[in-house]
N, C-alpha and C positions, 0 to 999 in steps of 0.2 A: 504494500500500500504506500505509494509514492509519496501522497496526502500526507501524510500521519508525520507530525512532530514529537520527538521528546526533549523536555526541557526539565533542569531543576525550578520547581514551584512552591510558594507556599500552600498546604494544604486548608489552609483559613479561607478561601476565596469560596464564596456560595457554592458553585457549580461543581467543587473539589468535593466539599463536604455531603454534597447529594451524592459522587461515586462514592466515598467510603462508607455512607451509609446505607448504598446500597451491597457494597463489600459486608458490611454486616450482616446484612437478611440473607445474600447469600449464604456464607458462613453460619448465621441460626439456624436456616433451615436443613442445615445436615448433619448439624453436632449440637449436643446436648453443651450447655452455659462451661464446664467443668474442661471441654473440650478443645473449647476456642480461646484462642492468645491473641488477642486483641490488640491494638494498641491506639490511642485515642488520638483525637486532634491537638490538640497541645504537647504530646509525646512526638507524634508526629513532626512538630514545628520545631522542640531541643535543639539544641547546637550540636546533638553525637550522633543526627538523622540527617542523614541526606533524602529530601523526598522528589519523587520527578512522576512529571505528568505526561500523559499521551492525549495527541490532543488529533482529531478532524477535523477541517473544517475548523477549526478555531474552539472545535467543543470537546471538552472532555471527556475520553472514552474508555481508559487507564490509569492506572496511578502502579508504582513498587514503591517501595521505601528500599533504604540501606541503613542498619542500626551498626554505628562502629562500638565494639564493647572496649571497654576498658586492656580487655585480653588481650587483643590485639587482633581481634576476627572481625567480620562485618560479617551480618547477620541480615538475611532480604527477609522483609516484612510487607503486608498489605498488598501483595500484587493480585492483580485484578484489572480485569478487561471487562467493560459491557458488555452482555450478551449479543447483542444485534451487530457487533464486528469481531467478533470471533474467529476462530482461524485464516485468517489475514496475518499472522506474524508478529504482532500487534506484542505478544506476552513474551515473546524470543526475545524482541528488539529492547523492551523496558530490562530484561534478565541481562542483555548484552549491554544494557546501559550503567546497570549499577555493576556489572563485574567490570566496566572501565574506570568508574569510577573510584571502585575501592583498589582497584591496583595504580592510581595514581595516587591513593593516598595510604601506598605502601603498605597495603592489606592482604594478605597472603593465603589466605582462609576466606569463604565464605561458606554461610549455615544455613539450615534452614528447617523450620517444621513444619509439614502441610498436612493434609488429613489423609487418610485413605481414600474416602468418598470422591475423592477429583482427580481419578485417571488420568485425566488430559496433562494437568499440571504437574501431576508426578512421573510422564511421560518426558514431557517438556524440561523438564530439570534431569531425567535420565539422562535425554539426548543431549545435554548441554554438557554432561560430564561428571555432574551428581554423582555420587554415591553412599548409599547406606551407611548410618553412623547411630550410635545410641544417643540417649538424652542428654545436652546439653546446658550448662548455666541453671537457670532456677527451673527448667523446666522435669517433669517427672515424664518416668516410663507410660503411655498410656493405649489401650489397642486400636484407639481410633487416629492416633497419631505415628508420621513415619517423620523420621531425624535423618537431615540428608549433608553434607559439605563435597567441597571441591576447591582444591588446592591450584593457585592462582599461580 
């Protein structure tokens, strides 16, 4: 999709906060509250998150985040694509955009926890070089979650 920009944004701007809320419902709707690791808009906004938008048209169809930890990992958080531009490439490009990002800011590791229930997405992080890792940081063992990294 030629159209489609990514940019670093604040996630505060109205039409940001309609995709992570609807990043939410998606995410409610297939994991029980206990399941999903969230992260809010203000968390979002910190100085140890890089957050970037995808945009059509000038409208926002995406969001990832990148969480640098204190470790020394970046950790991808909040990715998510509208439904209605779906595989168009749209999830590669954001995933290819924060693995640039954390390797210029000398990030060597990146994490990630996503759920069972989204094939696509745990296809999508296979194919990018992902692999299986157990629970990281504050996170616990749980069967509705998969623990993934890739060494930059």
């Amino acid at each position: 999709m030629p159209d489609i920009t990514i940019a670093a944004e604040s996630p505060r701007q109205e039409a940001v906060t309609a995709l992570i809320a609807a990043l939410d419902d998606y995410l409610r709707e297939r994991y029980p509250d206990d399941a999903c690791h969230l992260l809010d808009v203000d968390t979002l906004a910190a100085p140890d998150v890089r957050f970037f938008v995808a945009r059509k048209g000038g409208h926002p169809v995406g969001c990832a985040a990148l969480r640098i930890d204190p470790a020394g990992y970046g950790e991808v958080k909040r990715m998510f694509v509208s439904p209605g531009v779906r595989g168009g490439g749209i999830a590669r490009r954001l995933l290819d955009r924060l693995t640039e990002q954390a390797r210029a800011e000398g990030i060597g590791t990146l994490m990630l926890e996503t759920g069972i229930h989204q094939p696509e997405a745990v296809a999508m992080y296979r194919k990018a070089g992902f692999t299986d890792r157990g629970p990281y940081a504050c996170y616990a063992d749980h069967p509705l979650s998969l623990f993934m990294e890739k060494t930059l």
